[in-house]
PASE-451835 format. One record per residue: residue in three letters; x, y, z of N, C-alpha, C, CB in turn. Coordinates in steps of 0.001 Angstrom, whole numbers, plus 524288, in hexadecimal, padded with zeros to 5 digits. Atoms other than C-alpha are relative to their C-alpha. Last residue first. Glycine has a CB too. Example, Ala and Ser with C-alpha at 12.3 -4.5 7.8 and 13.67 -1.06 7.14 Angstrom:
// PASE-451835
SER7FCCC7FB5A7FFC4835667FBDC81BE47FCFE80442802DA8019E801CE7FA79ALA8037A7FB5A800008300C7EE6C81E7880384804B0800007FC208001B804DE
***
This chain:
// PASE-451835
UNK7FB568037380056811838029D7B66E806BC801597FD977FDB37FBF97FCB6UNK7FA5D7FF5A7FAE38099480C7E7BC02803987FBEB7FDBD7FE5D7FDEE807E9UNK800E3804D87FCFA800C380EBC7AF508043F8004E803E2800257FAA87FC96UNK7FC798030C8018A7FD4A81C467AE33801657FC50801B6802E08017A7FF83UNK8030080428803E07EFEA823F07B0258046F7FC177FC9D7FC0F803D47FB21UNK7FC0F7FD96804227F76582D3E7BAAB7FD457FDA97FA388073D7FD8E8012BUNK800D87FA757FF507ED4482AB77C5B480491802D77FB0880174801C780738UNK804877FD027FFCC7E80181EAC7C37D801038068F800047FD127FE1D804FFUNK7FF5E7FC7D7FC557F493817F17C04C7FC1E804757FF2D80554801A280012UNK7FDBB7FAEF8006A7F30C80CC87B7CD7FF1B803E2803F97FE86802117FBA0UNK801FE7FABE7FDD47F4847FE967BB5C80101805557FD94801F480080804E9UNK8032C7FC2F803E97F9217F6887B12B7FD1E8031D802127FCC27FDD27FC7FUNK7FF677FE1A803CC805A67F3487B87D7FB36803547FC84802077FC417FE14UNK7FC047FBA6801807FF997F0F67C37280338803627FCD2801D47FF79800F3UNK7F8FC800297FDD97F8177E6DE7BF89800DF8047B80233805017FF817FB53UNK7FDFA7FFB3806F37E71F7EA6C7BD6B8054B7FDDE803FD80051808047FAC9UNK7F9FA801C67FD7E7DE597E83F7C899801947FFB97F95D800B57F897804D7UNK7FC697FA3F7FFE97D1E07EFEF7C2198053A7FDF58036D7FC3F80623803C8UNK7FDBF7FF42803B17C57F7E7677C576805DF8048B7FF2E7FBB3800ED7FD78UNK803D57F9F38036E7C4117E4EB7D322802DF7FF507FA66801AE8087B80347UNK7FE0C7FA157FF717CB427D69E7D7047FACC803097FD3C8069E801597FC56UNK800D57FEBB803087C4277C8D17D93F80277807018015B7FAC67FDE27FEE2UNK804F77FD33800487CA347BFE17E0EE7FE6E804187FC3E7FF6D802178043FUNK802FA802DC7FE067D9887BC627E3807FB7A802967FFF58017F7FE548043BUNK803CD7FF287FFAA7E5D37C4AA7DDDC7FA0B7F9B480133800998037F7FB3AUNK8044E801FA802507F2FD7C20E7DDB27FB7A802208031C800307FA2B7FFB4UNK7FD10804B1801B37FFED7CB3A7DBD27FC5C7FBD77FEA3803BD7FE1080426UNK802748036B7FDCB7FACC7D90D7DAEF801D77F9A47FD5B7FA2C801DD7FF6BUNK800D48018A805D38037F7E5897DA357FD777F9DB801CF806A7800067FB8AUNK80424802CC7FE38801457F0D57E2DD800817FB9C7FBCF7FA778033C8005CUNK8008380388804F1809AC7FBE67E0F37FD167FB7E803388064E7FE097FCA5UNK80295805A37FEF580B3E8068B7E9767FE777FE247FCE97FC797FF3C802D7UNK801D6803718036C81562813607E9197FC4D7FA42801EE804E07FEBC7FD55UNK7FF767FA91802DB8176F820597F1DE7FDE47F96A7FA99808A2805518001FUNK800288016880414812A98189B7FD558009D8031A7FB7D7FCBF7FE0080011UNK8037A7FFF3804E1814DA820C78091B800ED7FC237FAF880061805667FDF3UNK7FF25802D2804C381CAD81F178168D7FB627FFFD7FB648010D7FA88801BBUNK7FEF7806C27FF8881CD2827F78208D7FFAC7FDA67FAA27FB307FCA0803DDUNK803C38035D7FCD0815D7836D68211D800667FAD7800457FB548008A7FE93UNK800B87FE677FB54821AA83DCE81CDD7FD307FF1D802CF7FFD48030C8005EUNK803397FC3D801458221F8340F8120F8010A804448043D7FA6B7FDFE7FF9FUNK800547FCB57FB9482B22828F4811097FE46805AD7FE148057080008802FAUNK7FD407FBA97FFA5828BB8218D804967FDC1801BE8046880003803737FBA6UNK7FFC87FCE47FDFE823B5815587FEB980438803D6802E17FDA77FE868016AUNK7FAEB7FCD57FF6A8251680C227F2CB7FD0380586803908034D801C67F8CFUNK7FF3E7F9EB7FF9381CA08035F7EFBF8046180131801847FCC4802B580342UNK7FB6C7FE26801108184A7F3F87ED0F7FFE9805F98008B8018D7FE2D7FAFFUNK7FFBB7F8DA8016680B4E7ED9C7EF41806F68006E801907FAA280558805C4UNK7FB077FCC67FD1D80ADF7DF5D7ECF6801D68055F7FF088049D7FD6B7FF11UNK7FC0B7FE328023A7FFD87D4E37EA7D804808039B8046F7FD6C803307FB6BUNK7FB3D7FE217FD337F5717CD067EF0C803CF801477FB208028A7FB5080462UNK7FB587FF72803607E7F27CDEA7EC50804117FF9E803E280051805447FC97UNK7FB097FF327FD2A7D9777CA7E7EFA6804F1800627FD4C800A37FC2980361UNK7FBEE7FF97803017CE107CE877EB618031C7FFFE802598007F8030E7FD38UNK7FC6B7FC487FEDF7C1847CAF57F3A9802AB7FF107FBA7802D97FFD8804FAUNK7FBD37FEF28048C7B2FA7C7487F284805F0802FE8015B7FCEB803D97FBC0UNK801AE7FD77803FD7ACE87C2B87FF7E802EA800707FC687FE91803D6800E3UNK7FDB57FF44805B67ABE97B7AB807957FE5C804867FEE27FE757FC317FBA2UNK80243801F4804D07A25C7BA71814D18057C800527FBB97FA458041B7FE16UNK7FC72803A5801D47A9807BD94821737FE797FF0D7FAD08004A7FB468031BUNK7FDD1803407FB837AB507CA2181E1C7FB9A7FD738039F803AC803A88038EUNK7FE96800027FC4F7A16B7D1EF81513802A27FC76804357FD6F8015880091UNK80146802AB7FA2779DF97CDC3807F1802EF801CB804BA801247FA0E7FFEFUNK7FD918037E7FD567A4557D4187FB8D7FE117FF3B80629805538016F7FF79UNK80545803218003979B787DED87F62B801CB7F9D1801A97FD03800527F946UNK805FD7FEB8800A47A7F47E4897F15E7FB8A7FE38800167FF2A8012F7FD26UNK803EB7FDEE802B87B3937DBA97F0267FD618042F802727FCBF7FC6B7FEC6UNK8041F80519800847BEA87D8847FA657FC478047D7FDEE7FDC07FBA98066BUNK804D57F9BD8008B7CB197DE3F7F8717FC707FB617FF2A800558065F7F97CUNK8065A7FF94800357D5A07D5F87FFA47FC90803337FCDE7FE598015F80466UNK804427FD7A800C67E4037D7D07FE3E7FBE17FD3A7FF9380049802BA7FC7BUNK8047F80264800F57F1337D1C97FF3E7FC1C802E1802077FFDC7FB2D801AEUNK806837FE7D7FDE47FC9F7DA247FEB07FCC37FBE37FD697FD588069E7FDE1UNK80420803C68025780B5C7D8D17FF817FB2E7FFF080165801127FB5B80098UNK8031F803967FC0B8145E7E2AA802267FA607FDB27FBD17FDAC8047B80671UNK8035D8031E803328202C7EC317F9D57FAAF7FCDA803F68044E7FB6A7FCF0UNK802FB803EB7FDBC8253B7F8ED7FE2B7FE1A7FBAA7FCA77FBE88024080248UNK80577802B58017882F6F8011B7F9737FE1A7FBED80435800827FCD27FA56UNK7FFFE8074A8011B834A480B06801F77FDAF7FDB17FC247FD717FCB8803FBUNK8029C8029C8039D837C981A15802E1801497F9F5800658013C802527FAE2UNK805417FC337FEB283DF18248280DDE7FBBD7FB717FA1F801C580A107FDEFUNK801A87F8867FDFA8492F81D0080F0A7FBF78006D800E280063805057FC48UNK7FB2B7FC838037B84A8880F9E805977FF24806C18027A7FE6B7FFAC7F75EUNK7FF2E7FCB77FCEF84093803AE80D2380559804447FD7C800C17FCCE80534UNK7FA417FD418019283D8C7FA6A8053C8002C80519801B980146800527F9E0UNK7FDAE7FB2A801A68321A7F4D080CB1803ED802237FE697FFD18020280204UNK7F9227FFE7801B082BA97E67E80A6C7FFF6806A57FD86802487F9EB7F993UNK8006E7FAF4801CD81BAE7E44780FCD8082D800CF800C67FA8880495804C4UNK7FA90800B6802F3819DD7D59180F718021F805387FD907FF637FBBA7FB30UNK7FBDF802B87FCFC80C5E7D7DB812C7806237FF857FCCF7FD847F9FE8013EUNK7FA437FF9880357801147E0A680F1A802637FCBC802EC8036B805B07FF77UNK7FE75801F77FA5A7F0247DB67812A88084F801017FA5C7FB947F60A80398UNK7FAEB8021C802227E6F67E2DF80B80804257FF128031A801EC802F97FC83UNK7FD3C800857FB0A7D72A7E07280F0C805C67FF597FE8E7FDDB7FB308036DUNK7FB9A802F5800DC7CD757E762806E6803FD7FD9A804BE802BF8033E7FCC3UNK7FA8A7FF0A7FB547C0607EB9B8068E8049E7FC107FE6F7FE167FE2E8075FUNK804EC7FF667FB927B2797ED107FDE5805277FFF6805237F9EF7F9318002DUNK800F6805597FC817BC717EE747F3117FC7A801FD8055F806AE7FCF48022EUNK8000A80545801117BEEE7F7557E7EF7FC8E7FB15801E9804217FF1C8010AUNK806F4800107FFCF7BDAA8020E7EF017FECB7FCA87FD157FC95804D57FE3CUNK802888048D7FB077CCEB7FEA77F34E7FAB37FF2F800C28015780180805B4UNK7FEA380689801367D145803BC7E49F7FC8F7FD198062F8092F7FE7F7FFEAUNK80351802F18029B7C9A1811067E63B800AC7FADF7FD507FE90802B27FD23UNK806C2802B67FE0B7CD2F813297F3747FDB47FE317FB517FAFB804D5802C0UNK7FEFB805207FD557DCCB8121C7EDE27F9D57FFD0801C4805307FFEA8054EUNK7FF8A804938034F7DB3C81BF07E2B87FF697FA958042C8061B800547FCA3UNK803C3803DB805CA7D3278239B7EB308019B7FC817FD8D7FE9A802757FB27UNK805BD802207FDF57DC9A825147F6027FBE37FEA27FE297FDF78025D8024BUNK7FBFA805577FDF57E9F7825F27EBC87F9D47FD968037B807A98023D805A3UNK802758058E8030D7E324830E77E5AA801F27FBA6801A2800E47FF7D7FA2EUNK8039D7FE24800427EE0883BCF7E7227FC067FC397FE8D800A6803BA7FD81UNK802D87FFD67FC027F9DE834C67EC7F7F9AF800FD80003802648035280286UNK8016A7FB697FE707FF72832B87E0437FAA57FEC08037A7FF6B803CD7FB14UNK7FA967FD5F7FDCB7FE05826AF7D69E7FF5C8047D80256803FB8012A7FC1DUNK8014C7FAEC7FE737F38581E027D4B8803E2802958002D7FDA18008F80439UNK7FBB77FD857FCEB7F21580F017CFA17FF2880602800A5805697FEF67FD40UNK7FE217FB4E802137E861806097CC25804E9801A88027F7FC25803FD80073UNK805F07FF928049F7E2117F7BC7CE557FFBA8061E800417F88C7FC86802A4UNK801F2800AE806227EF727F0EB7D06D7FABD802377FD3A7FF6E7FA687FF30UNK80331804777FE957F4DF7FAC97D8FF7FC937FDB87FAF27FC30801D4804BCUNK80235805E3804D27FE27803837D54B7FE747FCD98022C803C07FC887FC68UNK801528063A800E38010C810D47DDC67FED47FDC67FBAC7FC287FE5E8027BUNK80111801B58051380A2F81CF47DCC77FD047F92480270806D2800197FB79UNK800F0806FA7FF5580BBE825A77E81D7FE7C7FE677F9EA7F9CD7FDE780506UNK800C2802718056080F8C833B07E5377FF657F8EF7FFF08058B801F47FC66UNK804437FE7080440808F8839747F1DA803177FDFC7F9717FEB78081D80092UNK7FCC67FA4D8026D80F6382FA67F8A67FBC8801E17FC468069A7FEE77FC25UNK7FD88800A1804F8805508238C7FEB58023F807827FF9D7FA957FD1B7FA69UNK7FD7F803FB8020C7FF3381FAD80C03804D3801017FB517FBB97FCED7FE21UNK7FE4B802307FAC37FCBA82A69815378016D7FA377FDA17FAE88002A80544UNK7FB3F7FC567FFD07F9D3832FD80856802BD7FD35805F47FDE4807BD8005EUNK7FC4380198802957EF418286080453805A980312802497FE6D800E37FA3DUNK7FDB08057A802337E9DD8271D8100380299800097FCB07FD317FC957FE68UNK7FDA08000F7FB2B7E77683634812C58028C7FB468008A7FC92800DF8041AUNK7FA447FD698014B7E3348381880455803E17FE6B8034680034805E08005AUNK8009A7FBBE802667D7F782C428067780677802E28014B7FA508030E8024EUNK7FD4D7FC48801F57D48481F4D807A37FDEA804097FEB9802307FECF7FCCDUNK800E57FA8A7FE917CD8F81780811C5805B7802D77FDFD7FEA68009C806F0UNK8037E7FD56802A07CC3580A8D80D7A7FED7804F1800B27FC6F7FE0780040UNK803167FD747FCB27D1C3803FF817CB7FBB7801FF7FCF5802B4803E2802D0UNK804DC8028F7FDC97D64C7F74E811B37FD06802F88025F800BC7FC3580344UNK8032B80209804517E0537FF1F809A57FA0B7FDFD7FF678028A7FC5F7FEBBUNK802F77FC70802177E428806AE8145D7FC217FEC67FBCE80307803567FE7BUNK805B8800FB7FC987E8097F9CC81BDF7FCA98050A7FD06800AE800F580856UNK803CD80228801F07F09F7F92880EFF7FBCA7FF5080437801AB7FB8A7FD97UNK801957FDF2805157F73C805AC80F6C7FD6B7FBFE7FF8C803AC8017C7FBA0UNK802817FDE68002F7FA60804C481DD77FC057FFF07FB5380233802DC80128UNK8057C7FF957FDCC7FF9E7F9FF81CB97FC9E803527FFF07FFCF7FF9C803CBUNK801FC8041C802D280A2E7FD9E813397FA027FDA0800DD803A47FC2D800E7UNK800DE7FDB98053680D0F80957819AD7FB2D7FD377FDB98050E7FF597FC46UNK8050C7FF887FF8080F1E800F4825187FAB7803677FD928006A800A7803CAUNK80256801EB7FDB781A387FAE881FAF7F91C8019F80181803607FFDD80305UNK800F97FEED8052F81FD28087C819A87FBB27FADE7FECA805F18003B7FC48UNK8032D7FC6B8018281FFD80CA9827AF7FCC67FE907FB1B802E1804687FF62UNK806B3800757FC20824867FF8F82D567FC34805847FC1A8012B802D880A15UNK804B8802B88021682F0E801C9822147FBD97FD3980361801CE7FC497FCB7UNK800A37FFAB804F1833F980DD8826E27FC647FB757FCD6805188004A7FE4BUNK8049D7FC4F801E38335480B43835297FDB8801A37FA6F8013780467801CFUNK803B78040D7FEAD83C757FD55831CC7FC60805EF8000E8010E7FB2C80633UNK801AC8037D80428845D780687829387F97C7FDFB80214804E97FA8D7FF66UNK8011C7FD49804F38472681232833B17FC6A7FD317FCD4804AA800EF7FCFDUNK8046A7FF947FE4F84900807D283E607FC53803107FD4C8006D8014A80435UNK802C1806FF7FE5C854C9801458366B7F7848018B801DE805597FC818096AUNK8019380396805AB859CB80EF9833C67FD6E7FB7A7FFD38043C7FE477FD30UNK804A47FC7280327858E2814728415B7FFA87FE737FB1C800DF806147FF9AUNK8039E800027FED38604180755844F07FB86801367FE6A80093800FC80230UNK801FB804808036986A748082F83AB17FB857FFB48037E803CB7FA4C7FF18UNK802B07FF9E8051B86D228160F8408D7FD0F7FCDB7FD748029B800B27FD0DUNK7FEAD805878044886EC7812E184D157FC5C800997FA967FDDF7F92680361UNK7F9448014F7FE188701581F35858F78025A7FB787F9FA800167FAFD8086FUNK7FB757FBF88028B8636E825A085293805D17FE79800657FFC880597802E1UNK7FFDA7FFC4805F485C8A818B68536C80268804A57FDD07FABC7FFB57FDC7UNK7FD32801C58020586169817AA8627D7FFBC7FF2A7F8F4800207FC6B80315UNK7FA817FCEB801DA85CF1824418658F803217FB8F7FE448037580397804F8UNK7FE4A7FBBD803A884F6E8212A86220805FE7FF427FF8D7FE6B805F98022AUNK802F27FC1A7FF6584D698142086BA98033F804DC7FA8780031801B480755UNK7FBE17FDA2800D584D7480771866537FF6C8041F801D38017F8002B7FBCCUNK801507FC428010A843807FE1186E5D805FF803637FDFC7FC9D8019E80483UNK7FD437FCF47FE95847D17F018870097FE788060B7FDB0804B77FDD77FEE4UNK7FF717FC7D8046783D007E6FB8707E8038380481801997FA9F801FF7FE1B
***
């Protein structure tokens, strides 16, 4: 493995650009992760959300939406209380990379297993899905933020909570307008 050292990324521009890009989208990369091992943690609050999302963030997911930083940790504990636990697995994570802003797209399959659902190994009740979150983030002074997230669902398996609506007919909990 050939190690670069500093002075040669100041000496080569296309370099420092090249190494720029790849740090950039590792960042926006592990962003991504981050946001869904958070999902499975279950431990939201202000400090999470503001280490994930801009204070004007805008989400859509199919079973509401939110906008603005304020409320972002409730709105999200009170979708994942839902479920006795979850397990979300991203892949096929694609960054457009434009400066200080990217979109993102990646592919998600998900777990939520019921309430009162049997303990590992035993069967229990689950919901499963796959779909495809979409956004648009932004360099922060603290690294990379989600300023937009969408969530839109392709198929479904088992029994869902009441209240998955489209996307489209989602409305936005915190403005009372539809996001579409």
């Amino acid at each position: 493995m050939t190690v670069t050292p500093p002075a040669a990324l100041a000496a080569d521009p296309d370099l420092a650009a090249e190494v720029r890009r790849l740090s950039d989208r590792l960042a926006v990369t592990e962003l991504v992760d981050r946001y869904l091992h958070s999902l499975d943690a279950d431990q939201f609050d202000d400090e999470w959300a503001r280490s994930m999302f801009t204070p004007d963030v805008v989400l859509t997911y199919p079973v509401g939406s939110h906008q603005g930083i304020d409320g972002v940790a409730e709105f999200t504990a009170q979708i994942m209380r839902r479920w006795a636990g979850t397990h979300h697995l991203g892949g096929n994570c694609l960054v457009d990379l434009d400066g200080d802003r990217a979109a993102v797209t990646w592919n998600l399959i998900a777990y939520h297993i019921h309430p009162g659902s049997p303990p590992p190994p035993a069967s229990g009740h689950h919901f499963r899905l796959g779909g495809k979150f979409d956004g648009d983030v932004v360099r922060t002074p603290h690294g990379w933020r989600f300023q937009r997230l969408r969530l839109r669902i392709t198929w479904t398996a088992g029994s869902a909570v009441t209240g998955i609506v489209s996307p489209e007919e989602t409305v936005n909990h915190h403005t009372g307008r539809s996001t579409s």
